[in-house]
C-alpha positions, 0 to 999 in steps of 0.5 A: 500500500505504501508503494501506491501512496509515497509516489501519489504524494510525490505526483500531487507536490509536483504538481501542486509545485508547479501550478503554485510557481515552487518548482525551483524550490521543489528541485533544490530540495530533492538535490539537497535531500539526495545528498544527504541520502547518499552521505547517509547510505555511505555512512551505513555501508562503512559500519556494515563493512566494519561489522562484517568484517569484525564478525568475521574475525570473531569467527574464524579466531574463535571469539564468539566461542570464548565470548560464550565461556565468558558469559556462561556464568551471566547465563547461569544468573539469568536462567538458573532452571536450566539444566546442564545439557541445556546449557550447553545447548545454550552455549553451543548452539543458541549464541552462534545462531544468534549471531547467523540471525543477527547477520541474516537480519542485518544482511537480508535474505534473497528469496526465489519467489517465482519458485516459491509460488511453483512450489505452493502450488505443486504441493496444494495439487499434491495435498488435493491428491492425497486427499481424495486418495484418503477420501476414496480408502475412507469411503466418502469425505471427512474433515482430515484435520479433526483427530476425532472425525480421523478416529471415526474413520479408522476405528469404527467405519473402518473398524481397524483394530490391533489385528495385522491383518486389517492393519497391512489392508489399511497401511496405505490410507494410515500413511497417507492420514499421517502425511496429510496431518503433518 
């Protein structure tokens, strides 16, 4: 929506500027405003290359490793439920993921669109698949996301019990209930 209303308003100044007789201010303005943009941009491309460039020393000198070691016992203080697996997961895990979110924030993230719209709609064709496939073992449709509806099914129209035998006549439609639950 922004991208709609920023350049309406920009469309509506212009003109309101020229029939106004401002146009010079107008341009002088948008000069002065991308000298200070370009400055700025400047400003934020040596800091990110100065905290790339100290995250990547951090890394590869072990830093981060001993910087988790130092704050072990602030961790400790902070969350003292924690058990000691769950510390170490902490200390091993957690702080350097934060610091790759950290990145993946400051950095962004490229995304394929293109691809991610193929894939939804690939998976949105196979789910219909998968469900009329559970539809037809069923013997008519049901609400798949409802476990006791999925109960029903099972248990009392398809009356499968503990016995193998019904259990390997209906292994497909269980397969196929599991992968569409998940």
């Amino acid at each position: 929506m922004l991208n709609i209303i920023w350049p309406l308003f920009i469309i509506i100044s212009f003109i309101y500027a020229f029939f106004s007789g401002n146009i010079e201010n107008v341009s002088n303005g948008i000069f002065t405003s991308l000298t200070e943009v370009v400055n700025l941009c400047l400003t934020f491309l040596g800091t990110m290359c100065l905290w790339n460039g100290i995250m990547e020393i951090a890394k590869r000198t072990t830093l981060i490793r001993k910087l988790t070691i130092f704050f072990r016992p602030l961790i400790n203080f902070l969350f003292p439920e924690l058990k000691e697996n769950e510390q170490e997961l902490v200390v091993q895990i957690e702080i350097p993921l934060t610091i790759v979110l950290a990145k993946m924030e400051h950095f962004g993230v490229s995304i394929d669109v293109e691809y991610l719209k193929e894939l939804s709609a690939y998976m949105t064709e196979k789910l219909a698949e998968l469900e009329d496939i559970i539809y037809q073992l069923a013997g008519g449709p049901f609400n798949i996301n409802s476990p006791k509806q999925v109960a029903e099914v099972l248990f009392d129209k398809l009356e499968i019990k503990n016995k193998k035998k019904k259990l390997k006549k209906y292994r497909k439609l269980l397969t196929y209930i599991i992968i569409v639950v998940e």
